[in-house]
MIDOSE-1310 file (N, C-alpha, C; in nm, 2 decimals, decimal comma, always signed):
residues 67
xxxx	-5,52/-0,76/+3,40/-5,56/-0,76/+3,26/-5,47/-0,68/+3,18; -5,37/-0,75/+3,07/-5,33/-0,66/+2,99/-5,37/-0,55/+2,87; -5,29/-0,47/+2,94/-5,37/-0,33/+2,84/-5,30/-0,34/+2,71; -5,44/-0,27/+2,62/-5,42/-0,28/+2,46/-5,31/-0,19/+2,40
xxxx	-5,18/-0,22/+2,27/-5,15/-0,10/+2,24/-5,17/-0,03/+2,19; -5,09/+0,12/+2,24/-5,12/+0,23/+2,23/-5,13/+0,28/+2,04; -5,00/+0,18/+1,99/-5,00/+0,15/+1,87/-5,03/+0,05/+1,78; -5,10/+0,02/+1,70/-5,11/-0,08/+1,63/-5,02/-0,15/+1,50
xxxx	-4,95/-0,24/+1,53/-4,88/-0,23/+1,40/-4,93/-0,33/+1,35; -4,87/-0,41/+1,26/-4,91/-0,49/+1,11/-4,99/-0,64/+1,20; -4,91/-0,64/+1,29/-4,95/-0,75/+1,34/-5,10/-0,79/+1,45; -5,10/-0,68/+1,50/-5,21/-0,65/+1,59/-5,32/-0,65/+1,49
xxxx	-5,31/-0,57/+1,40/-5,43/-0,54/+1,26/-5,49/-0,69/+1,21; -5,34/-0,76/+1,18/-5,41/-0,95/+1,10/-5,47/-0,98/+1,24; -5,43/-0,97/+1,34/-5,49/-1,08/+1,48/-5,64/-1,01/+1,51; -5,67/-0,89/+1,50/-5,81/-0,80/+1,55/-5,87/-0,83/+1,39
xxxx	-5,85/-0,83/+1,28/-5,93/-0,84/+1,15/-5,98/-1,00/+1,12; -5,89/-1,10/+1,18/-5,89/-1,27/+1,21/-6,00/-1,29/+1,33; -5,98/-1,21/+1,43/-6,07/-1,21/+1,52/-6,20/-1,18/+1,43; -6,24/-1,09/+1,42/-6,38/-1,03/+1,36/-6,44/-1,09/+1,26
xxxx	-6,33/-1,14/+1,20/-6,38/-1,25/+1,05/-6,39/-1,37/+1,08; -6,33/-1,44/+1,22/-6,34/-1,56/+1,18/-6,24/-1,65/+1,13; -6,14/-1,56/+1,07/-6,05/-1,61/+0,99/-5,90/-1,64/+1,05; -5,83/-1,71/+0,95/-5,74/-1,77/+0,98/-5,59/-1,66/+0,98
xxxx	-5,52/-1,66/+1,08/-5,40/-1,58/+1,08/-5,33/-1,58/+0,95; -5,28/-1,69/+0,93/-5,19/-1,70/+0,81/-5,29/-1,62/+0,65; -5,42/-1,67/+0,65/-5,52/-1,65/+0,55/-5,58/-1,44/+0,54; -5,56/-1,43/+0,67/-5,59/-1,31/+0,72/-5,47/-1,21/+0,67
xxxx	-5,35/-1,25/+0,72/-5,21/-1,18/+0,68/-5,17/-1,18/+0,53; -5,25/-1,26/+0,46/-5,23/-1,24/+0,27/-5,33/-1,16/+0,28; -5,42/-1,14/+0,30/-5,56/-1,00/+0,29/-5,49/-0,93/+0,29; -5,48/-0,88/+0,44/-5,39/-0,77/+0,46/-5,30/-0,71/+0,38
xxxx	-5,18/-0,82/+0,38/-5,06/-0,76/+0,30/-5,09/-0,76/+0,13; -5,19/-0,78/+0,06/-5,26/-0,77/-0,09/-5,32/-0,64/-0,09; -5,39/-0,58/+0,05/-5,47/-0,44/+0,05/-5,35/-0,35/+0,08; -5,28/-0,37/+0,13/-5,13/-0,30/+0,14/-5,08/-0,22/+0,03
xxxx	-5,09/-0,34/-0,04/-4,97/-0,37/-0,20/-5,07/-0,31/-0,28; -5,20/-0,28/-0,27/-5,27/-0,24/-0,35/-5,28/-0,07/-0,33; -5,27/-0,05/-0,17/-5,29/+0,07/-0,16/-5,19/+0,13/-0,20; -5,04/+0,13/-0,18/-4,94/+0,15/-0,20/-4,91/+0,15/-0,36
xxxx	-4,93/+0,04/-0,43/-4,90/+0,04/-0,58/-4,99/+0,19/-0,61; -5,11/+0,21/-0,59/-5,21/+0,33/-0,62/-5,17/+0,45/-0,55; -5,14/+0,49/-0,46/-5,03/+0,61/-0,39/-4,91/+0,65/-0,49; -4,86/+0,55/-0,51/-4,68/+0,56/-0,62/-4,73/+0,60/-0,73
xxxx	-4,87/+0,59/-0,81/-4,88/+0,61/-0,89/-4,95/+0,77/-0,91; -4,94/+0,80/-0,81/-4,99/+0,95/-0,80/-5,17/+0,91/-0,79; -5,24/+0,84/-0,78/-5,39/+0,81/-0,71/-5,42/+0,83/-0,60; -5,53/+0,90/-0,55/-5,61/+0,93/-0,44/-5,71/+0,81/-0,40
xxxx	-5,66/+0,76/-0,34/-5,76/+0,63/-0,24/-5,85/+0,74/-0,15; -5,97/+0,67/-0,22/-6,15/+0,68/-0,03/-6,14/+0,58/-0,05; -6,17/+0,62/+0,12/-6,21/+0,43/+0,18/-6,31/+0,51/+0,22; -6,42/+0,50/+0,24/-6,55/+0,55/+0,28/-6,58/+0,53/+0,47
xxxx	-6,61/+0,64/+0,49/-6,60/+0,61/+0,63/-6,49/+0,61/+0,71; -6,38/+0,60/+0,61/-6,24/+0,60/+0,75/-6,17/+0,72/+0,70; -6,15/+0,77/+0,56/-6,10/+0,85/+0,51/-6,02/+0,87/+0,36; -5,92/+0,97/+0,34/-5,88/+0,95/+0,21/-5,74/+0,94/+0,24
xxxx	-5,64/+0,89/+0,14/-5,49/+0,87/+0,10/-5,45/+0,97/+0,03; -5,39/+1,02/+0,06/-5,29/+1,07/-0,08/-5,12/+1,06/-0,05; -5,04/+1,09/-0,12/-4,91/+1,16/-0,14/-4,89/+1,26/-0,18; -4,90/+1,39/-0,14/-4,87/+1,53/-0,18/-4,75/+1,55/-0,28
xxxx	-4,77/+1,59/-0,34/-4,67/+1,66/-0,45/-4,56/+1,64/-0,42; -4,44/+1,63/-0,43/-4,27/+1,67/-0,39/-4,24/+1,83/-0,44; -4,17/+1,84/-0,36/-4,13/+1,99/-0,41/-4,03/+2,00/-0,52; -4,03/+2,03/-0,67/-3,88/+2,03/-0,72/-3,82/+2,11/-0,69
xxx	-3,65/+2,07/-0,65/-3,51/+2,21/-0,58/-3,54/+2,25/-0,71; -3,48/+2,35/-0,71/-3,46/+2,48/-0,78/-3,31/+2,48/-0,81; -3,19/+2,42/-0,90/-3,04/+2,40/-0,86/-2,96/+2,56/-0,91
């Protein structure tokens, strides 16, 4: 029996979220990569994402050098 990985990456996530929905890989992989682009656009812009239940997002401050 092959064991599950240790890591999950982009691809494992559309194939286990297709599994549970029902849904179609290709149909599944625009979900995905739309929630992505959404989370990400909202991080860049300095926004705090909850997802309720799993946790929160941020990007911390940058430090400005001092020249």
């Amino acid at each position: 029996m092959p064991t599950k990985p240790k890591v999950m990456d982009l691809e494992h996530i559309v194939r286990e979220v297709a599994a549970k929905t029902q849904g179609t890989i290709k149909d599944t992989s625009k979900v995905v990569d739309a929630l992505l682009e959404v989370l990400a656009d909202n991080l860049q812009k300095g926004h705090t994402v909850h997802l309720a239940d799993f946790g929160t997002l941020t990007i911390p401050p940058q430090k400005v050098s001092e020249e």
